[in-house]
C-alpha positions in Angstrom: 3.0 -10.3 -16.0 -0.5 -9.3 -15.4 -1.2 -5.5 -15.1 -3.3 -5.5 -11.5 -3.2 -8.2 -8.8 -6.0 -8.5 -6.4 -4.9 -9.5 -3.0 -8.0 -10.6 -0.4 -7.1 -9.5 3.2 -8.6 -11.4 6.2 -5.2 -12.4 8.1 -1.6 -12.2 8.8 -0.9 -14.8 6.1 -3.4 -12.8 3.8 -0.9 -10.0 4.6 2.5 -12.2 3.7 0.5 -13.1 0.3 0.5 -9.1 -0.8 3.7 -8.4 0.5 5.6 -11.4 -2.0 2.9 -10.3 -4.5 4.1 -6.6 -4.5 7.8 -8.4 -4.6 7.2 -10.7 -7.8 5.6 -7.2 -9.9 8.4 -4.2 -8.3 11.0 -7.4 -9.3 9.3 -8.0 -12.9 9.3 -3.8 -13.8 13.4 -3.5 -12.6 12.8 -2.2 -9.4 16.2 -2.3 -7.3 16.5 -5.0 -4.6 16.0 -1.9 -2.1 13.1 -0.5 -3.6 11.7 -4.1 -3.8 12.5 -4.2 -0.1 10.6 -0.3 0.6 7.4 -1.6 -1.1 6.6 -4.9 0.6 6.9 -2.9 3.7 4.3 0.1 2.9 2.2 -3.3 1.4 2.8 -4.7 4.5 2.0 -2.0 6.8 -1.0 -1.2 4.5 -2.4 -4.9 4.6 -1.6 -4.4 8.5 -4.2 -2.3 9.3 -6.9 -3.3 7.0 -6.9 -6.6 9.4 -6.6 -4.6 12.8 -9.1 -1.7 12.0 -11.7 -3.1 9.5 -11.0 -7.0 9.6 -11.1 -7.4 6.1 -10.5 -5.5 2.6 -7.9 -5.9 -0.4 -4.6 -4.9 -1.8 -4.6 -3.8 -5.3 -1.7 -3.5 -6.9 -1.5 -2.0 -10.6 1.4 -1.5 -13.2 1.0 1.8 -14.4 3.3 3.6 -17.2 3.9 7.6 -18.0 5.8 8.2 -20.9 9.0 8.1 -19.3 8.6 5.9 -16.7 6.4 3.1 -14.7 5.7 2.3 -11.5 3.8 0.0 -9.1 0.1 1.4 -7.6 -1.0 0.1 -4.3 -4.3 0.7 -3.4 -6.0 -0.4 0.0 -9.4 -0.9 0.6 -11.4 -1.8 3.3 -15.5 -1.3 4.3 -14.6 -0.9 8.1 -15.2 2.0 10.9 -12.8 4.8 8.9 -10.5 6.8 10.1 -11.9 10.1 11.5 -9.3 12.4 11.3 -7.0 11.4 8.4 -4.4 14.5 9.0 -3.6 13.3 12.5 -3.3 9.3 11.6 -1.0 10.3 9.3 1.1 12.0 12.3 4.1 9.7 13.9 2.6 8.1 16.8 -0.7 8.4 16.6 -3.1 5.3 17.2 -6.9 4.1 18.0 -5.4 0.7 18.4 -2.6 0.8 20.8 0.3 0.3 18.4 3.0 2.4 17.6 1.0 4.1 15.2 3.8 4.0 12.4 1.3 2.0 9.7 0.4 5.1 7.6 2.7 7.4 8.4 5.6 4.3 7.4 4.1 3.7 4.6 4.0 7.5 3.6 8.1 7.6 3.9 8.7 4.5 2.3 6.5 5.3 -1.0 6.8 8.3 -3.6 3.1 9.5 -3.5 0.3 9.0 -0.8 -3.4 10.5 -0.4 -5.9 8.4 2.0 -9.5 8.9 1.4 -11.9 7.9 4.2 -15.8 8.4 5.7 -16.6 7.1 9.1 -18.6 4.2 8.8 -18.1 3.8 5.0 -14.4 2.6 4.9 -11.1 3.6 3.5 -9.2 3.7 0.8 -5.2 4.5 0.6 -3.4 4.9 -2.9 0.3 4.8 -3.1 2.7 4.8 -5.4 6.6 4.2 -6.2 8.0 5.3 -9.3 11.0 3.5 -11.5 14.0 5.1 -12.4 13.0 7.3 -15.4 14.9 5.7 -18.0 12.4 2.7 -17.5 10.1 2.3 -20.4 8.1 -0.9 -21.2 7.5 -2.4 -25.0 
């Protein structure tokens, strides 16, 4: 299994293609069916709003190892308008584009770590995480 998978996002098929990506590597590192399940929804979600807000960016995702456990990084990026006010698109419910607003804030829930970094007219960039079970330990 590779350790990073780069994952072009331009449509909603784009989006399907991250989600069973995130699937195959939280599968490969012993992830439970649930878990599995929690990730290709925040990949989802992620992927989501790279194609409503900015049209077009990528899913990263990365193995990554501490000493007594591993876990799966998920890093979005996109060039597009950025999000103003980070703080409040991280609240339930709030949206610039008429959904439900649940994208970030979802994702947020569903993963063990979040930060979102973003610059009005530059782009954004969200890194999550979910961790294994601690007794996980790759050789």
């Amino acid at each position: 299994m590779a350790d990073e998978r780069v994952v072009q996002i331009a449509t909603e098929a784009d989006i399907l293609s991250a989600r069973q990506s995130g699937r195959d590597i939280a599968a490969g590192l012993g992830f439970s069916q649930t878990d599995v399940t929690l990730i290709a929804t925040a990949i989802s979600e992620l992927a989501r709003n790279i194609v409503q807000y900015a049209g077009r960016g990528e899913i990263v995702l990365s193995v990554i190892e501490e000493r007594t456990r591993a876990g799966l990084s998920i890093e979005a990026r996109d060039r597009g308008p950025g999000i103003v006010d980070v703080a409040r698109a991280l609240e339930d419910g709030y949206s610039t584009g008429g959904s439900l607003g649940l994208g970030l804030p979802g994702a947020r829930r569903l993963l063990d770590e979040l930060q979102v970094e973003s610059e009005p007219g530059v782009g954004t960039v969200v890194r999550g995480t979910k961790w294994t079970t601690p007794s996980y330990v790759r050789t």
